[in-house]
C-alpha angles and dihedrals in degrees: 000000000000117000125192133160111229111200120219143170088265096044137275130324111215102218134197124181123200130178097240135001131171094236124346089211096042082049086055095040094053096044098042090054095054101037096016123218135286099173141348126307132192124189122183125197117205084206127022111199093188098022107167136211133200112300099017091303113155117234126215098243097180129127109291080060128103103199127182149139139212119208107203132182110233096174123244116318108070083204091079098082095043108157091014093134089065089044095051094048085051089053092048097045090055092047095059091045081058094071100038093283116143092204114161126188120243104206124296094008122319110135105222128188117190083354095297129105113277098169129344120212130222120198125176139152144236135202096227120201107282091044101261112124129220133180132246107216120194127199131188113184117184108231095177134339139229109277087196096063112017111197097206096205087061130088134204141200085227089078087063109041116000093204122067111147130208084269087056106045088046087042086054093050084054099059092034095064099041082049087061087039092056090049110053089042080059092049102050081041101049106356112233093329094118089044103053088054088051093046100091098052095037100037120109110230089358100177097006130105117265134160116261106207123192142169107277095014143116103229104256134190125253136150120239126243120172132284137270131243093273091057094257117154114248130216148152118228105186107306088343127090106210124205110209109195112217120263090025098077154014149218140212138169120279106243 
């Protein structure tokens, strides 16, 4: 295992690196209930074998894949990152525009590049120890994909720029994980102020038509139109705005 401390604006992060792992976050999230949690950790798996996604979805955690995940402390009330999994996908997003990058962010946090998925995030939370609670945040970020067997509704870093080498893809990490540092540290700050002003320029489908589909309901059409300051999706569906809650419902783009 390799070990480094990476320094940032909000402290150190303390980094390892293995070969293989099953889940970086199910390897946190293990360790930081048992032996709870000082400071901020980062572990990083070359190859996931049982990489997870958002609502038990597998993830491809194969190589052409940077993976990685951040365990953070945010104190006791667990409240007080409401609506931290839009505000992370916004950081990312502007991290990666950063370096020439034209990410957008599919509601509530899906990376897209050309309208295909670029990286998916994973956040989740533990109760540590002594009570406090911190959060576990995965990131896979597709580097390249398989030519052999090219999955169309996926994205790669490898259609901006064909050469990242083993130093760019660590320097990204990097960024990428001071970026959900940052902000964590703004939303427990300031909420999802910051990220309400950044929503039109980074936002996937922002003013288009899209189909709104939810739990008991027939899909339906609406246009987007931003989101509100506790990180709802916002749409109009005919005379009426309609305000969609994360992890009830989904979007995708009207064909």
């Amino acid at each position: 295992m390799i070990e480094e401390t990476i320094e940032t604006p909000f402290g150190q992060i303390l980094s390892e690196c293995v070969d293989e792992t099953g889940s970086t976050n199910t390897d946190l999230l293990d360790r930081i209930r048992r032996e709870g949690l000082n400071g901020i950790l980062l572990r990083r798996a070359r190859n996931q074998t049982q990489a997870r996604g958002t609502r038990g979805r597998k993830w491809d955690g194969s190589s052409g894949c940077l993976m990685f995940s951040v365990a953070l402390p945010i104190g006791k009330d667990l409240r007080a990152v409401s609506g931290v999994t839009l505000a992370i996908g916004a950081a990312i997003a502007m991290a990666l525009r950063n370096q020439g990058v034209p990410a957008e962010v599919k509601w509530p946090n899906d990376i897209l590049l050309f309208n295909r998925k670029l990286a998916g995030i994973l956040v989740e939370s533990a109760k540590l120890p002594d009570h406090q609670y911190a959060l576990v945040i995965g990131v896979g970020l597709n580097i390249s994909l398989k030519e052999s067997a090219p999955d169309r509704s996926k994205a790669s870093l490898s259609e901006v720029s064909s050469n990242y080498s083993d130093e760019q893809i660590h320097q990204l990490m990097c960024e990428l994980a001071t970026a959900i540092v940052r902000a964590v540290d703004e939303v427990l700050r300031n909420g999802l102020k910051r990220t309400v002003l950044l929503w039109d320029t980074i936002a996937a489908y922002n003013n288009q038509t899209v189909e709104i589909v939810q739990e008991n309901k027939q899909p339906y059409e609406a246009i987007l139109i931003g989101i509100d300051q506790d990180g709802c999706l916002l749409a109009r569906s005919g005379q009426e705005i309609v305000k969609l809650i994360s992890g009830l419902g989904s979007i995708r783009l009207k064909k």
